[in-house]
C-alpha positions as CSV (number, residue, x, y, z in Angstrom):
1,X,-9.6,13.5,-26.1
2,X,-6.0,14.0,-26.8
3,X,-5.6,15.1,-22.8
4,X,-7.6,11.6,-22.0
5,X,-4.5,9.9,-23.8
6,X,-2.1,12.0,-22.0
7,X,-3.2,10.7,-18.7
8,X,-3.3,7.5,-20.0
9,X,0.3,7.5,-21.6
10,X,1.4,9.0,-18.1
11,X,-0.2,6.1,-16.5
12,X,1.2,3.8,-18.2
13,X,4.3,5.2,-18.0
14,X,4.2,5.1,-14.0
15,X,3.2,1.4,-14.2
16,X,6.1,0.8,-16.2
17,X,9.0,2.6,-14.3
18,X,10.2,2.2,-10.8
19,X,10.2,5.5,-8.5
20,X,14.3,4.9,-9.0
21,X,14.1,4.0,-12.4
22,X,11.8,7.5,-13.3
23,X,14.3,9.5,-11.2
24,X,17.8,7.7,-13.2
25,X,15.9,8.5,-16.4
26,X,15.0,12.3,-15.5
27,X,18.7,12.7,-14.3
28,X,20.1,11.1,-17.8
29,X,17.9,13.1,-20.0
30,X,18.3,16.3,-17.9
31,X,21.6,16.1,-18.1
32,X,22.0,14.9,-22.0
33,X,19.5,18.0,-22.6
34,X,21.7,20.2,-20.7
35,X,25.0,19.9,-22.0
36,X,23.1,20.6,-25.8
37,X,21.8,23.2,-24.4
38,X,25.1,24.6,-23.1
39,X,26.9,23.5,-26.5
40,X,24.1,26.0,-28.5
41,X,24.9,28.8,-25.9
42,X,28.9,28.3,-26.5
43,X,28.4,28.5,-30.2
44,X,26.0,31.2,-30.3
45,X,28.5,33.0,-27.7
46,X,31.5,32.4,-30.5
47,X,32.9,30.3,-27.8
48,X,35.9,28.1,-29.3
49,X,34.8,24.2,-30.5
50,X,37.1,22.7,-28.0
51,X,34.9,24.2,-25.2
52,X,32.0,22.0,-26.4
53,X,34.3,18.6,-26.2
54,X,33.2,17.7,-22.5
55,X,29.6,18.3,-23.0
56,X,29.4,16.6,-26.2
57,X,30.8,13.7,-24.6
58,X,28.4,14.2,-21.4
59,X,25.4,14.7,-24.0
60,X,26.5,11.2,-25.6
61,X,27.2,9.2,-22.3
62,X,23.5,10.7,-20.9
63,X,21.8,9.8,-23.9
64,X,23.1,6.3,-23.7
65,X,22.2,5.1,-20.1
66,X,18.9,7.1,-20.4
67,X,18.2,4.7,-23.8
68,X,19.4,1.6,-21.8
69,X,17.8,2.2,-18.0
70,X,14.6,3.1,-20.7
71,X,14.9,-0.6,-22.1
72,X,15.3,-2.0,-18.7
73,X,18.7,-3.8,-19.7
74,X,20.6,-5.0,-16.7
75,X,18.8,-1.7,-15.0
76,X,20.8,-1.8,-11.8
77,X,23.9,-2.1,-13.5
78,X,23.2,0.8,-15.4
79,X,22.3,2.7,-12.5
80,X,26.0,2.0,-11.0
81,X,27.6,2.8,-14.2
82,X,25.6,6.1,-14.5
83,X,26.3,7.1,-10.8
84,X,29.7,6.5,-11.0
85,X,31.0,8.0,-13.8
86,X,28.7,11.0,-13.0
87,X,29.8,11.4,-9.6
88,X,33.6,10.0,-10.1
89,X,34.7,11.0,-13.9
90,X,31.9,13.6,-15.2
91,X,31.9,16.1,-12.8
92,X,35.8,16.3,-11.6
93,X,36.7,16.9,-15.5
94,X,33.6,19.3,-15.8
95,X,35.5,21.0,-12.7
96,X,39.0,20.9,-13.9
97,X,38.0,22.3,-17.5
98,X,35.8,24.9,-16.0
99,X,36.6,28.0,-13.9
100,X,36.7,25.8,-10.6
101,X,34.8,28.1,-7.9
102,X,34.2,30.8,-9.9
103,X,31.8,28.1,-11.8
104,X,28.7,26.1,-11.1
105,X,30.2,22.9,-10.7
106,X,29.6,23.0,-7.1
107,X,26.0,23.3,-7.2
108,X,26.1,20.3,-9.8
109,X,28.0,18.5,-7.1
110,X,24.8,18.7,-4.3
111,X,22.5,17.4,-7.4
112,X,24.7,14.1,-8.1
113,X,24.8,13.9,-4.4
114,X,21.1,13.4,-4.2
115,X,21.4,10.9,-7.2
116,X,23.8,8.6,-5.3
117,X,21.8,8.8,-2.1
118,X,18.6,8.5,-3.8
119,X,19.8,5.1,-6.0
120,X,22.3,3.6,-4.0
121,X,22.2,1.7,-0.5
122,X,23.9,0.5,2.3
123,X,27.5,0.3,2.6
124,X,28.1,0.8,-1.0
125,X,26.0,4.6,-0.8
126,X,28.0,5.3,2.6
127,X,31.5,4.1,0.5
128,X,30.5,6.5,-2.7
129,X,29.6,9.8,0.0
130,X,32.9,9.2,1.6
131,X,34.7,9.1,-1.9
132,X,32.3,11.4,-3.8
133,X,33.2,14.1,-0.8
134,X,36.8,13.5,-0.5
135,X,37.1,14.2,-4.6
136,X,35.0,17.7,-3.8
137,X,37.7,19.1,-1.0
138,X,39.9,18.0,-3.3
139,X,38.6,20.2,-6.1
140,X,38.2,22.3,-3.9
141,X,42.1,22.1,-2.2
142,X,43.3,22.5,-6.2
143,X,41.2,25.6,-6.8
144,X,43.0,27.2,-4.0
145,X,46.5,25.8,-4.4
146,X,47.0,25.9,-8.0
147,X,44.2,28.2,-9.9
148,X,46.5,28.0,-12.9
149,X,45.1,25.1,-13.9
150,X,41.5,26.3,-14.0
151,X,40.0,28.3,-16.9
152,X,40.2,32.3,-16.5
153,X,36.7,33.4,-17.7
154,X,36.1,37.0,-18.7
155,X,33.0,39.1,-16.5
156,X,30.7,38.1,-19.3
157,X,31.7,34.5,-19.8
158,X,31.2,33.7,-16.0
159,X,27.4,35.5,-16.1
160,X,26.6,33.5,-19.2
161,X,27.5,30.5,-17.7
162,X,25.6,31.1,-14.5
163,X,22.9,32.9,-16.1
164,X,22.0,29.3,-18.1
165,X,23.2,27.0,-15.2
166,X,21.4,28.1,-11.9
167,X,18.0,28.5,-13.8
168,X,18.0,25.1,-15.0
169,X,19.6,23.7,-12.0
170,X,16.5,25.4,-9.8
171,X,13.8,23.9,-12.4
172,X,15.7,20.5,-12.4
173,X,15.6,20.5,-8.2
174,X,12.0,21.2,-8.3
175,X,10.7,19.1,-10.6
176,X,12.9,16.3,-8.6
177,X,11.3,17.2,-5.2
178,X,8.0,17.7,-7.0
179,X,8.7,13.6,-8.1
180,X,9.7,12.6,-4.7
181,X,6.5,14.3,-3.4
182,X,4.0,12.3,-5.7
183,X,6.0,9.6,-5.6
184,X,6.0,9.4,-1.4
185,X,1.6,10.3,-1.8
186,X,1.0,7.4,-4.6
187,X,2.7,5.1,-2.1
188,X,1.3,6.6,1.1
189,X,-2.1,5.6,-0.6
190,X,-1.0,2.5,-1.4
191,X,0.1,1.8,2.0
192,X,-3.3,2.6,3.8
193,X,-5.0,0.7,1.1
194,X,-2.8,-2.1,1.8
195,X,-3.4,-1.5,5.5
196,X,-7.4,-1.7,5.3
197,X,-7.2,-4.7,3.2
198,X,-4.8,-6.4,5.7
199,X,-7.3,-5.3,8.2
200,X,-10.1,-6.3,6.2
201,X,-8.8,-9.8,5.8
202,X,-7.7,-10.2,9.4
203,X,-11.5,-9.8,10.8
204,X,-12.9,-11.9,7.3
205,X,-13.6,-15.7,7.2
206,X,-12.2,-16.5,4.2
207,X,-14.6,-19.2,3.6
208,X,-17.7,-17.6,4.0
209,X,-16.8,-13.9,3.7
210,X,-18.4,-13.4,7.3
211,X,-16.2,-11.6,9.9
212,X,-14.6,-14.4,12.0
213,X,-14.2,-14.3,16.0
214,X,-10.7,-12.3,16.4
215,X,-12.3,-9.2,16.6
216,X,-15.6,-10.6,18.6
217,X,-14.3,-10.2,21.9
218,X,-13.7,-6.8,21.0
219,X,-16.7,-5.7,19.6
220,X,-19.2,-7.0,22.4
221,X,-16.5,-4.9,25.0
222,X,-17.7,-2.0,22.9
223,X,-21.6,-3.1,22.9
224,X,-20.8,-3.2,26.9
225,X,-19.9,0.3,27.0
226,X,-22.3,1.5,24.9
227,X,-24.9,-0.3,27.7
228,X,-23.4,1.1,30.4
229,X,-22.9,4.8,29.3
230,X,-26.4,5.0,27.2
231,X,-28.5,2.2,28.6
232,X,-29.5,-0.3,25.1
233,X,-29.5,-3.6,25.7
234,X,-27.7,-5.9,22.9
235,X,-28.3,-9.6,22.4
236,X,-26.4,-12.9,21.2
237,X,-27.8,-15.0,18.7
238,X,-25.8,-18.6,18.4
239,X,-26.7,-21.0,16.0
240,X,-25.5,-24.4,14.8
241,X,-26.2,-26.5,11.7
242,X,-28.3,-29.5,12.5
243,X,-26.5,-32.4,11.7
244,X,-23.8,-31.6,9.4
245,X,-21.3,-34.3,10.1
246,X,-23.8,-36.2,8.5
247,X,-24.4,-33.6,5.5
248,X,-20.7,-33.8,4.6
249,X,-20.4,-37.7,4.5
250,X,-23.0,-37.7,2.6
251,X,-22.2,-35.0,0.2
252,X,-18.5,-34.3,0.6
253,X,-16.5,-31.8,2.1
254,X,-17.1,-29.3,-1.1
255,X,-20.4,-29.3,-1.1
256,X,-20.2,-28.8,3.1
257,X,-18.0,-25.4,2.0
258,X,-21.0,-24.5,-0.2
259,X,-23.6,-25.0,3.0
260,X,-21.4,-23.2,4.7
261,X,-21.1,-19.9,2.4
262,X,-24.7,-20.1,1.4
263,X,-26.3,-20.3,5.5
264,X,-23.8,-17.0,5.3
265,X,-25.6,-15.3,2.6
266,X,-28.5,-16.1,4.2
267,X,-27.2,-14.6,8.0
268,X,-26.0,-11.7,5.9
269,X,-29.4,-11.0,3.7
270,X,-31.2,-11.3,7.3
271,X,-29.2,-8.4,8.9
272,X,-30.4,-5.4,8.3
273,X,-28.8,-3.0,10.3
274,X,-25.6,-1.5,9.5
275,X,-24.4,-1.7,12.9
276,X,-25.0,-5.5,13.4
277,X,-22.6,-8.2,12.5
278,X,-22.4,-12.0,11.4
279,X,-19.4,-14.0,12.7
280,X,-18.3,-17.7,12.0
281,X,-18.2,-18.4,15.4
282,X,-16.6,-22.2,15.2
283,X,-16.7,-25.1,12.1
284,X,-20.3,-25.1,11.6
285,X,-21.6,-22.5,14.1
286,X,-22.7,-19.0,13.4
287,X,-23.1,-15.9,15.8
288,X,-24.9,-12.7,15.3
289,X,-24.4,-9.8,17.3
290,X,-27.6,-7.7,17.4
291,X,-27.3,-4.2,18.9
292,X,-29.5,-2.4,20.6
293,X,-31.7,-5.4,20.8
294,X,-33.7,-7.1,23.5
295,X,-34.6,-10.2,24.0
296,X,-37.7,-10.1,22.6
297,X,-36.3,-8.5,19.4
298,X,-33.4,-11.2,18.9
299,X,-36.0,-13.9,19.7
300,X,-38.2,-12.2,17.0
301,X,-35.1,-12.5,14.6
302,X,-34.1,-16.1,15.5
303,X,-37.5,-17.2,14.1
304,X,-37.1,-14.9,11.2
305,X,-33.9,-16.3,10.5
306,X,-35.1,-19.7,11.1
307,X,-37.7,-19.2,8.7
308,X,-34.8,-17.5,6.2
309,X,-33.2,-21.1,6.1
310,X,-36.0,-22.6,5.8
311,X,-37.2,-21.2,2.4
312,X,-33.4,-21.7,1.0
313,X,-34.1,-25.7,1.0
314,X,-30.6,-26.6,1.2
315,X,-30.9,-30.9,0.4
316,X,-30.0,-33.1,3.2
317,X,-30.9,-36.7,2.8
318,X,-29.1,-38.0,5.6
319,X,-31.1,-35.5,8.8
320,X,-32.9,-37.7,10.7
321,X,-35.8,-34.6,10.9
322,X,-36.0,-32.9,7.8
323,X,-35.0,-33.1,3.9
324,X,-33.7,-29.9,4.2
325,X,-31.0,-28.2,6.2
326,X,-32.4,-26.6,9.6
327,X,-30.6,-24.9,12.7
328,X,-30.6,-24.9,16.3
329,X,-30.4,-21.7,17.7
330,X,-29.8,-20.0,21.4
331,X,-30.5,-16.4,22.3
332,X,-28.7,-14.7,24.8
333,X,-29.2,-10.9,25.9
334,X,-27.0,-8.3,28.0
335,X,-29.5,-6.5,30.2
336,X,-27.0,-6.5,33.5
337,X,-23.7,-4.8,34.0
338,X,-23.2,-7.4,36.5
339,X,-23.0,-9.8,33.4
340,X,-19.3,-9.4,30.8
341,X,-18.5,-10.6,27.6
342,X,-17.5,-14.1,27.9
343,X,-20.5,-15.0,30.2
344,X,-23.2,-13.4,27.9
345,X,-21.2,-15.9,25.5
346,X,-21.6,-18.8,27.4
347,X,-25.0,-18.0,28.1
348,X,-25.7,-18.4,24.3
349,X,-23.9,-21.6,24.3
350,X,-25.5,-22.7,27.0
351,X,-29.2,-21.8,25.1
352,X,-27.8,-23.6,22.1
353,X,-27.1,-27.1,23.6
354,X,-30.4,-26.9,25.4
355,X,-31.8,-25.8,21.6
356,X,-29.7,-28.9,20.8
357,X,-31.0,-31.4,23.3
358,X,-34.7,-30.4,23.1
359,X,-34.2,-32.3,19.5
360,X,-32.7,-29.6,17.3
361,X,-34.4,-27.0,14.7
362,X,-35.7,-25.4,17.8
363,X,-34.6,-21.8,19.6
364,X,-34.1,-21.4,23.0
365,X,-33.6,-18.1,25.1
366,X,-31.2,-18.0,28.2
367,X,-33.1,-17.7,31.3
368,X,-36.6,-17.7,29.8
């Protein structure tokens, strides 16, 4: 139970936070848990008080922009404040009241330089490298030219502070990289779910929920090459609402959507294999693309489907023919590789207005 609400705290806490906000807040607290760390080992090492000054101040000025970038207040000002004194104040008087070189300070340095690249942007991040790197060779220059002013440290003073720094520095790098990592996967996921939905929409009617035709061209290209490398034959089946001009004057453009979406159900209940697909083919016009199929098979499933329509009893006062919604339907098949995409199309449109013109609710085959 109590590693249930873990996960669900750690949720939550992902939700809440920015990757930048999670990686400002690690950096505060880090560093505010840090400099009390390094305070206990001066005090347990009988170091004098005055050595603890800077990190007390450190501890304190952590603490605070950890507290505030938590609450969200005026969060990228916050991040600015906390880069900037870090990178411009903190670590130059962590330098000049340390042993310069002989310290850690310069490892420190390469960690606030991921901060500033990792929170900053633009001209502003370029400005701050330029600056933040021109303060280091000066550090640096100072060390060299005047050591005086850097603190002696005995053989065991120096291993104590490296002995406590590097370790902690090593653990804080890798948890870092460890964030960046799962940070980069979450939104690598998110991406290629973001991706197949954007895909998912671009071939969807969003109307009906059926695929729509900018993908149809495509498709029957591929039921071509399926022909001619294995030998199947596919088939067309176009099919048009009878009179539904009339159904939406009579009804209303609303209900008209609700014909529309409910003929799809009906296309979609009456396809049973997973390879074959229902398309709105034009405002009131459907097209099913049956692979593997003859024409004796899609003329077998144009009656079917007939029939499917049939048994919904959609009302329709105003059809000259029936009470209830019908369709005319025309059946087209690829048996010739003599024969491409857009002709097998226009053979099923050319079915349909025969369908049409024979007096509607009828089915007509290409050819036959």
């Amino acid at each position: 139970m109590k590693r249930r609400s873990d996960k669900i705290g750690a949720n939550a806490f992902l939700q809440r936070y920015s990757v930048k906000e999670r990686v400002f807040l690690f950096y505060m607290f880090f560093f505010a848990g840090l400099a009390l760390l390094t305070i206990l080992a001066n005090v347990l090492s009988g170091f004098d008080f005055y050595f603890n000054y800077k990190w007390m101040a450190i501890s304190g000025f952590c603490t605070v922009m950890g507290v505030l970038g938590g609450r969200r207040i005026r969060t990228a000002l916050v991040h600015r404040v906390g880069v900037y004194v870090l990178s411009l104040v903190i670590l130059p008087a962590s330098w000049l009241s340390s042993a310069g070189l002989l310290s850690p300070s310069m490892v420190y340095s390469v960690v606030t330089l991921l901060l500033i690249n990792f929170l900053l942007a633009g001209i502003e991040r370029l400005v701050l490298n330029a600056v933040f790197l021109g303060v280091n060779l000066g550090l640096i220059s100072l060390y060299y030219l005047q050591p005086e002013l850097f603190r002696t440290l005995t053989p065991d003073e120096q291993f104590l502070d490296w002995i406590v720094n590097i370790p902690m520095i090593f653990i804080f790098t890798a948890l870092l990289l460890s964030t960046f990592e799962r940070a980069y996967e979450r939104e690598r996921l998110v991406n290629v779910e973001k991706t197949r939905r954007l895909s998912t929409l671009s071939r969807t009617d969003p109307l009906t929920g059926v695929h729509n035709r900018l993908h149809l061209m495509d498709d029957i290209e591929y039921c071509l090459r399926d022909y001619r490398s294995k030998g199947p034959p596919f088939s067309i089946v176009l099919l048009d609402i009878d009179y539904f001009k009339q159904f939406n004057d009579a009804y209303g453009h609303l209900q008209g959507d609700e014909c529309l979406r409910t003929i799809a159900s009906v296309l979609q209940a009456a396809v049973l294999r997973s390879g074959d697909r229902v398309y709105r083919f034009g405002g009131e016009e459907f097209l099913i693309l049956l692979k593997a199929t003859d024409q004796a098979g899609a003329l077998y499933f144009a009656h079917r489907l007939q029939g499917d329509i049939d048994e919904a009893a959609i009302p329709h006062e105003r059809s000259p023919m029936s009470s209830t919604i019908t369709v005319s339907i025309g059946v087209a098949s690829y048996n010739s590789s003599e024969v491409d995409g857009q002709t097998l199309l226009n053979q099923a449109d050319a079915a349909l207005y025969e369908a049409k013109g024979a007096g509607r609710n009828s089915i007509v085959c290409f050819g036959s």
